[in-house]
C-alpha positions in Angstrom: -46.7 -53.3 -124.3 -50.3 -52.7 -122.9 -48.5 -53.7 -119.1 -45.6 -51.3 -119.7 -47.9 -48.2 -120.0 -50.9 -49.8 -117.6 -48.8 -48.5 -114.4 -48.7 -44.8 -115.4 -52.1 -44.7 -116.4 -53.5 -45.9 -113.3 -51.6 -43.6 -111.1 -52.3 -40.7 -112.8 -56.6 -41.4 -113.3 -56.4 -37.9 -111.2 -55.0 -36.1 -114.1 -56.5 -37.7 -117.4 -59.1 -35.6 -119.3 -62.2 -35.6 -118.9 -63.9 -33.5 -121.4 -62.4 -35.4 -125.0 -62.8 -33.2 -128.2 -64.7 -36.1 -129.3 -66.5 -38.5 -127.1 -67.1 -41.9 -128.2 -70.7 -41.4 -130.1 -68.8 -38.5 -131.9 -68.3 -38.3 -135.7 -65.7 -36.5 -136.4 -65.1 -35.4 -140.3 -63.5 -38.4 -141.9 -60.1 -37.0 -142.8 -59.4 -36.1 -139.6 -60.5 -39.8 -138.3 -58.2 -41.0 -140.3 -55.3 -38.8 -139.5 -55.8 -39.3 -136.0 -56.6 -43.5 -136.9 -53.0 -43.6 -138.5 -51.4 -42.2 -135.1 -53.2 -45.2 -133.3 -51.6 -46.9 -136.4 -48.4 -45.7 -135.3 -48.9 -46.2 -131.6 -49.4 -50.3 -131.6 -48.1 -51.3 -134.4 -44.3 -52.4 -133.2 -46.5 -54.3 -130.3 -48.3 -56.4 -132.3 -45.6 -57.2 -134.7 -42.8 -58.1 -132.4 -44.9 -60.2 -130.3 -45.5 -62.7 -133.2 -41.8 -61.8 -133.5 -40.5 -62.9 -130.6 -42.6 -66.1 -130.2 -41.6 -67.3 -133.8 -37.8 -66.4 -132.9 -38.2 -67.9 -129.6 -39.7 -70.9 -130.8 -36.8 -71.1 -134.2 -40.2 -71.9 -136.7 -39.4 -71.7 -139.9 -40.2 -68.8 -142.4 -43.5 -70.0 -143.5 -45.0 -70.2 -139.9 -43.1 -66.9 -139.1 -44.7 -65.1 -142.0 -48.2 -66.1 -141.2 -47.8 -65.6 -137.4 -47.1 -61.6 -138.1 -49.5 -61.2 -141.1 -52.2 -63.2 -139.4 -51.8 -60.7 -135.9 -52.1 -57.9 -138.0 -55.5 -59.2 -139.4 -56.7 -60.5 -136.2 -56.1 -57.6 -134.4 -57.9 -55.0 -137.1 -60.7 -57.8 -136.9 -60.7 -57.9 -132.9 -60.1 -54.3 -132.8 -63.8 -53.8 -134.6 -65.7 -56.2 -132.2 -64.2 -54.3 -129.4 -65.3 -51.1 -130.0 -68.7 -51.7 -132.2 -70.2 -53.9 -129.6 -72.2 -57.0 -130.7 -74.8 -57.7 -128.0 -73.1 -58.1 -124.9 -69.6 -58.1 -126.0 -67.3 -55.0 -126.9 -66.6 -52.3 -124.5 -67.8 -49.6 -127.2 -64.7 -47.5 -127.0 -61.6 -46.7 -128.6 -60.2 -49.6 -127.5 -57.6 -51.1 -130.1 -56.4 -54.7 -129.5 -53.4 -56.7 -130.3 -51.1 -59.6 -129.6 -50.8 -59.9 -126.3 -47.1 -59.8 -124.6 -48.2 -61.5 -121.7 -48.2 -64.9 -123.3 -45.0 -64.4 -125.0 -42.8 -66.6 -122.5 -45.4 -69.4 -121.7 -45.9 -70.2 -125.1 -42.4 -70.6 -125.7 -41.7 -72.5 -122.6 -44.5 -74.9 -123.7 -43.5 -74.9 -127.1 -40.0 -75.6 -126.2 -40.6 -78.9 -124.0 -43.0 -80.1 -126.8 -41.1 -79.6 -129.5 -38.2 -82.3 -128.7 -40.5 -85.1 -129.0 -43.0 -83.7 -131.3 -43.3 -82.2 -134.8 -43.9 -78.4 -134.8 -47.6 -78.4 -136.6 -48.6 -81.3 -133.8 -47.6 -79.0 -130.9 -48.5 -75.6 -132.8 -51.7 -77.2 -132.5 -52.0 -78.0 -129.4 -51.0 -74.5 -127.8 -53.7 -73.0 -130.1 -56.1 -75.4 -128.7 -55.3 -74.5 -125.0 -55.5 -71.1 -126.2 -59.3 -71.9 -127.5 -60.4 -73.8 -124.2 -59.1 -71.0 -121.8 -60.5 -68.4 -123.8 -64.2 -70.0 -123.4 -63.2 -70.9 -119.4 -62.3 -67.3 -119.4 -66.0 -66.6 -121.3 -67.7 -67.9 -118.3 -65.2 -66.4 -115.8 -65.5 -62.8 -116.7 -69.5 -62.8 -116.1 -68.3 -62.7 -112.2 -66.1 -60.2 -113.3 -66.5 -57.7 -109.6 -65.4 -61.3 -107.7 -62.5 -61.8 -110.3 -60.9 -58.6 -109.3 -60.7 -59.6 -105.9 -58.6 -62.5 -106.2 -56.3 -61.2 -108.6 -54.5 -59.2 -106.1 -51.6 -56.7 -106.4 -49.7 -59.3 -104.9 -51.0 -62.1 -108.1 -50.5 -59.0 -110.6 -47.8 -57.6 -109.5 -45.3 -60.7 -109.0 -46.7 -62.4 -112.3 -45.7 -58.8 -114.2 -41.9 -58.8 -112.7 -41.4 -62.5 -114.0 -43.1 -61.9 -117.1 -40.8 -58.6 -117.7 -37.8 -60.8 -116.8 -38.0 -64.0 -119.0 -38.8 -61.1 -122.2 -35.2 -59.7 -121.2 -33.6 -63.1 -121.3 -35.8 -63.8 -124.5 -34.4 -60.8 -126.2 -30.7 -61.3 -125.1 -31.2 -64.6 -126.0 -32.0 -63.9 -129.7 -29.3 -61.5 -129.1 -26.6 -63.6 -128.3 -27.3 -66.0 -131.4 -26.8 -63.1 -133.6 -23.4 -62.3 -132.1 -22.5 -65.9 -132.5 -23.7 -65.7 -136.1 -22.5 -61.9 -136.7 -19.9 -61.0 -134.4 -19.9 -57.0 -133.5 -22.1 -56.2 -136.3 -24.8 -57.5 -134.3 -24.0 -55.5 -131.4 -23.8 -52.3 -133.7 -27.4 -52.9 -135.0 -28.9 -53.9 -131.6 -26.9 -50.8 -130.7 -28.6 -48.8 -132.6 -31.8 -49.6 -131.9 -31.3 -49.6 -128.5 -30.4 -46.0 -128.2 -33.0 -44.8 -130.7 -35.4 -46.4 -128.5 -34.0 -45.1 -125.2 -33.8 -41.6 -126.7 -36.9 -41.2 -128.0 -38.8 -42.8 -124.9 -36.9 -40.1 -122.6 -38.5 -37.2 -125.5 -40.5 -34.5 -123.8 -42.9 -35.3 -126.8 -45.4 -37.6 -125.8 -46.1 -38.5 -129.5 -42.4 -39.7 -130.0 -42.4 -42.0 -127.0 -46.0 -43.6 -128.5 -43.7 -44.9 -131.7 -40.5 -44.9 -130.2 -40.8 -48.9 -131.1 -41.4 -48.4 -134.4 -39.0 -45.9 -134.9 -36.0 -48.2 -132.9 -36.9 -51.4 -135.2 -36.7 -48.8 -138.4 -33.4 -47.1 -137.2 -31.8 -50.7 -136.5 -32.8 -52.1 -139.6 -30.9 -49.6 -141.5 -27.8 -50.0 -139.5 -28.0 -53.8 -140.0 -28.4 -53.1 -144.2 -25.5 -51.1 -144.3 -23.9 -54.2 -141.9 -25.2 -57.1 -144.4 -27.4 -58.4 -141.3 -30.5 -57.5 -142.7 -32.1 -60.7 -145.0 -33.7 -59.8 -148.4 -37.5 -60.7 -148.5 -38.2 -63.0 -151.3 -40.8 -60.9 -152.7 -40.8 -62.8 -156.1 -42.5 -66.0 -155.0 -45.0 -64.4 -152.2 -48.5 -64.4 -153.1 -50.3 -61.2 -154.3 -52.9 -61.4 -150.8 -52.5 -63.4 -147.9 -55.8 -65.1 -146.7 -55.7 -66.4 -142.8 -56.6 -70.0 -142.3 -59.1 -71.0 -140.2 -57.7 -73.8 -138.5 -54.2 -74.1 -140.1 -52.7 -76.2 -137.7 -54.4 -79.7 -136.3 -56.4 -79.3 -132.8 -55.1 -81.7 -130.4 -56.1 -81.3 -126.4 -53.6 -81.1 -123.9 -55.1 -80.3 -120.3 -51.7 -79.8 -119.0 -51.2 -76.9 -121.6 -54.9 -74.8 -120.7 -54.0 -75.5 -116.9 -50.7 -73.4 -117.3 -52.2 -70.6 -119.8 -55.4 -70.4 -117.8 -53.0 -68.3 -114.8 -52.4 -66.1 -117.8 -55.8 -65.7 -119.2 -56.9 -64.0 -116.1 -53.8 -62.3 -115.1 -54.4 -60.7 -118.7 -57.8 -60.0 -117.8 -57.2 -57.7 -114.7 -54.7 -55.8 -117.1 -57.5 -55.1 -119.5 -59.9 -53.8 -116.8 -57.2 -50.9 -115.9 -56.7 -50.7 -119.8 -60.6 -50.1 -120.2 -61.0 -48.2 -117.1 -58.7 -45.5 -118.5 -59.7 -45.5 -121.8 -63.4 -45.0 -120.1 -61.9 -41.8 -118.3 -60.0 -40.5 -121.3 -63.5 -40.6 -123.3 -65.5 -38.9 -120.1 -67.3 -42.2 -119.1 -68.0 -42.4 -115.4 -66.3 -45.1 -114.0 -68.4 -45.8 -110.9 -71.9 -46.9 -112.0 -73.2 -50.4 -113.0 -73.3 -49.1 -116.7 -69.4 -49.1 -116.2 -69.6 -52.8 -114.5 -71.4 -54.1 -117.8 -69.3 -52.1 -120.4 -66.5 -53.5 -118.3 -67.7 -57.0 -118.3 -68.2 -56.8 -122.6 -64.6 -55.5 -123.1 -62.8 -58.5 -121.2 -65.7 -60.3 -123.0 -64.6 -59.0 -126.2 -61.1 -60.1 -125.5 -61.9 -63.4 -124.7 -63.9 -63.8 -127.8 -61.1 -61.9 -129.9 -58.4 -64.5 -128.2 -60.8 -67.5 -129.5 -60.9 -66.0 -132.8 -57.6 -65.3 -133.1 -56.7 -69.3 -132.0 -59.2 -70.2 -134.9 -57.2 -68.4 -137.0 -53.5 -69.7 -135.5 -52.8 -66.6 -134.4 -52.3 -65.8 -130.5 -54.2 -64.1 -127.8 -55.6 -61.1 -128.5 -56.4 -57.8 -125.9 -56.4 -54.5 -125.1 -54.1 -52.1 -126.0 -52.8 -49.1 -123.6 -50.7 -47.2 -126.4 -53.8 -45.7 -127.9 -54.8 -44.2 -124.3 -51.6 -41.9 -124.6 -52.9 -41.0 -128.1 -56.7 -40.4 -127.3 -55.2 -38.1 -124.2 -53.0 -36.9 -127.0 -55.1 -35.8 -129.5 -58.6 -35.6 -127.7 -60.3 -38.0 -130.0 -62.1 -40.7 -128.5 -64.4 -41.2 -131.2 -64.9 -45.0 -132.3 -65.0 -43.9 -136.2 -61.4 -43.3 -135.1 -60.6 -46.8 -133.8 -62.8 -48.3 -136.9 -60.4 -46.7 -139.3 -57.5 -47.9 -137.3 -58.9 -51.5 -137.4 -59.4 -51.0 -141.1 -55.8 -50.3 -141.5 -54.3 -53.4 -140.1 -56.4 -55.4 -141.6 -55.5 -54.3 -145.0 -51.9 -54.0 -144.1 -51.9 -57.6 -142.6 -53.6 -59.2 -145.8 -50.3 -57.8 -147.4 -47.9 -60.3 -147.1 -44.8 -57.9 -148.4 -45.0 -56.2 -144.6 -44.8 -59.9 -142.9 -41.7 -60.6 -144.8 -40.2 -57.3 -144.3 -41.1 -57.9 -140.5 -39.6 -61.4 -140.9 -36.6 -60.3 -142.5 -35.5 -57.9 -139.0 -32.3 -59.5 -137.6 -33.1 -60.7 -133.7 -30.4 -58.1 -132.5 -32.8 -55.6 -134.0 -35.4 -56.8 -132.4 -33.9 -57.1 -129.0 -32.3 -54.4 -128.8 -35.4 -52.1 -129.5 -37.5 -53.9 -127.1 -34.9 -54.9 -124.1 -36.3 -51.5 -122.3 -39.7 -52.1 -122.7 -39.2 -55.4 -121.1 -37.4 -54.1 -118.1 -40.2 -51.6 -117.7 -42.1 -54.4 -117.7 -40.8 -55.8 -114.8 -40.4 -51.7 -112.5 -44.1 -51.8 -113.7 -44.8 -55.4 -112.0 -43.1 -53.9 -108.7 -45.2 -51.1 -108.5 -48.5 -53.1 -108.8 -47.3 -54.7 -105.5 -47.1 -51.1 -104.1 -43.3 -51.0 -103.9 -41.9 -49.7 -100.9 -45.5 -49.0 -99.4 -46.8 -52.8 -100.0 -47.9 -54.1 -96.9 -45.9 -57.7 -95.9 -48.3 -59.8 -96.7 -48.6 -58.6 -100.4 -44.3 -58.8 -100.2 -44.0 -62.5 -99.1 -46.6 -63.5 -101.5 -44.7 -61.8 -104.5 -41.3 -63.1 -103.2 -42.9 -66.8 -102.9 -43.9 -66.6 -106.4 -41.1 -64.6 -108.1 -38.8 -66.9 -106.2 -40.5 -70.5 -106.5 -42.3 -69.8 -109.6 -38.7 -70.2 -112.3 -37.3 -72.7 -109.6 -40.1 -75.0 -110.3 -40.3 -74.5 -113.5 -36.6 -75.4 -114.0 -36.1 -78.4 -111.9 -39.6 -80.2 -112.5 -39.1 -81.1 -115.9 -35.5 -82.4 -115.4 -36.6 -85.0 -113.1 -36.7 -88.3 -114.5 -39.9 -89.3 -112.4 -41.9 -86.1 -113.2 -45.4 -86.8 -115.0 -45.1 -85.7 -118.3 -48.5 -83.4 -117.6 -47.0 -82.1 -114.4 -43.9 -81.2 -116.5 -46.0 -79.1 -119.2 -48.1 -77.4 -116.4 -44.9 -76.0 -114.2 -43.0 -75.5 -117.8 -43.3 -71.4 -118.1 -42.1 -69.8 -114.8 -45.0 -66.9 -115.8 -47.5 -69.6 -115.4 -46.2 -71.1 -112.3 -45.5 -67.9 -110.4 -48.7 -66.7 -111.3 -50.2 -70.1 -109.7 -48.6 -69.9 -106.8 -49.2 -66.2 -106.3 -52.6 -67.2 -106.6 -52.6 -70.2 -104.3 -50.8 -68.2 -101.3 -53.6 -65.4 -101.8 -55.9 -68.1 -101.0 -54.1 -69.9 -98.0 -52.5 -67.0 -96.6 -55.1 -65.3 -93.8 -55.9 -61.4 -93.7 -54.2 -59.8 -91.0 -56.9 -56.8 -89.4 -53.5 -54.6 -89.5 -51.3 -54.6 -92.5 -48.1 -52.7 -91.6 -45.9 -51.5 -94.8 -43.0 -53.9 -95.5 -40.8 -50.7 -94.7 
């Protein structure tokens, strides 16, 4: 969701506030932290629960796994959320920065799940996508200290292209979990997705800005009562769950798989150039310059913290973990940039994560639900890929590079692992078209030369 909102935010730096009720260093009286903490609350919440969501649906893991996926994300999150914005040493931004379960690795892990799983059993590969996750976050550690150079090569063009492909295969995600509903469900699982759908579309066109921040969690509610009234909606075993849950360090066995850290690494710092314009906002919104070397290094301990967060989170078999862009619209919202503020956010997921009640209620959402209240988001997704290139204004270079990779990135990830004579490794790196596009947007940025004169496309 952080991509959806990143677009806006950057376009309109011009008009953000400046002067916060509250800076960061602030201490506002702790009632109204905590009012204004909730709303954050309120903001993320359907982000970090429907990407576990959608991975666990995607990848068809049993209820166990998918109960611990969302119950360890909310825990993770409240946990990463505190390292972000207290700052240990040289990692945390030290701003109201609230993280989460990343979207952008949504599609990759379940491509890479997917061509693992036929030949594999599901803790075995579980465990080697966490492990990936582990190794690129540390490549990532050491990446991010040339963080000025790193936002050079991720061009508009690497951005921009990976974003569009990334907001496509989340449609086809979600109207695939749709169409295995219907098959199960008939119409009643169009009348819930239905639902949901319009409650989502409705509120995001709301002149209120603080219905379009939960306009998520309002969709998922909404649809989960039509699909009650329907029969669609599964009753939580509540009997039998235990009274806390307790994340597991390590739950599922490591096992290295260079193939797998070569395709997510693409991701890792496509990711990273998202939570630079994530950051840079939030900086704004709280009245930080954004142009001194003091910005550089609280820039540099933010991605830091969301590399270290992303490790942690892997540790914990949960999956990657950064920045936020909802709780920009509520800082802007409310004029609270405090960090008590985000401290008694972080505080609130973790305690509603060690709940395991909310996982199983979470679990218990039909995948029409689901899809239907976040099929827009995803196609913002991909508008808000095309205008990182620049749309109409993008210069020709930038458009044959995003055409290359938008184009070449799902065709090679479709045909490679068909072919009989493909390495096995070869087949795991091009599996996710996210990854590969991203790749090869990358490569061509690199081979391609600088023309002096860039004319627009148009």
């Amino acid at each position: 969701m952080a991509i959806v909102n990143h677009c806006r935010i950057v376009k309109s730096m011009g008009r953000l506030s400046m002067q916060p009720g509250f800076g960061i260093d602030d201490s506002p009286p702790h009632a109204l932290a905590a009012v204004v903490g909730a709303q954050h609350l309120l903001a993320v919440f359907g982000g970090i629960i429907t990407a576990p969501l959608l991975i666990a649906i995607g990848m068809q893991l049993d209820p166990t796994d998918t109960a611990y996926l969302i119950s360890s994300a909310l825990v993770i999150s409240g946990v990463a959320t505190l390292i972000q914005i207290r700052s240990i040493g040289p990692i945390g931004s030290g701003m109201l920065s609230i993280q989460g379960t990343s979207f952008t690795f949504v599609t990759p892990l379940i491509f890479l799940y997917q061509l693992k799983s036929s030949s594999l059993p599901t803790e075995v590969v579980l465990g080697q996508l966490f492990t990936a996750c582990m190794v690129a976050a540390l490549i990532m550690l050491v990446l991010v200290q040339w963080i000025e150079r790193l936002r050079r090569i991720i061009t508009p063009a690497v951005a921009g292209s990976t974003v569009i492909l990334l907001g496509v295969s989340l449609v086809l995600i979600a109207l695939q979990g749709l169409q295995r509903d219907y098959a199960a469900n008939g119409s009643a699982a169009l009348l819930a997705a239905g639902s949901s759908f319009g409650v989502v579309l409705l509120l995001a066109l709301s002149g209120k800005p603080a219905l379009r921040l939960c306009s998520i969690v309002v969709g998922l509610a909404a649809g989960s009562l039509v699909a009650a009234q329907l029969g669609l909606l599964r009753k939580p075993d509540l009997v039998s769950a235990p009274a806390l849950f307790i994340p597991e360090f390590l739950r599922y066995p490591l096992s290295f798989d260079l193939s797998m850290v070569l395709a997510l690494l693409p991701i890792f710092i496509v990711s990273a150039t998202e939570s630079i314009g994530d950051l840079s906002a939030t900086a704004t919104l709280s009245g930080i310059p954004v142009n001194d070397r003091q910005f550089l290094k609280r820039l540099r301990g933010g991605v830091s913290a969301d590399t270290i967060n992303s490790l942690l989170a892997a540790l914990f078999s949960s999956f990657p973990n950064t920045t936020f862009s909802q709780n920009n619209g509520v800082i802007r919202l409310t004029g609270v940039a405090s960090r008590r503020v985000g401290a008694y956010t972080a505080v609130m997921l973790i305690l509603i994560g060690l709940v395991p009640a909310v996982a199983l209620f979470v679990q218990a959402l039909p995948a029409s639900v689901v899809g239907g209240a976040t099929v827009i988001m995803f196609a913002l997704v991909g508008v808000s890929g095309w205008l990182m290139i620049g749309g109409r204004d993008a210069d020709r270079r930038t458009i044959a590079i995003s055409a290359a990779a938008v184009l070449f990135g799902p065709v090679i990830s479709s045909l490679v692992p068909q072919w009989d004579g493909a390495p096995r490794a070869l087949a795991t790196f091009v599996a996710s078209p996210v990854s590969t596009g991203a790749f090869i947007a990358m490569l061509l940025e690199l081979l391609i030369p600088r023309f002096t004169i860039l004319e627009p496309a148009t």
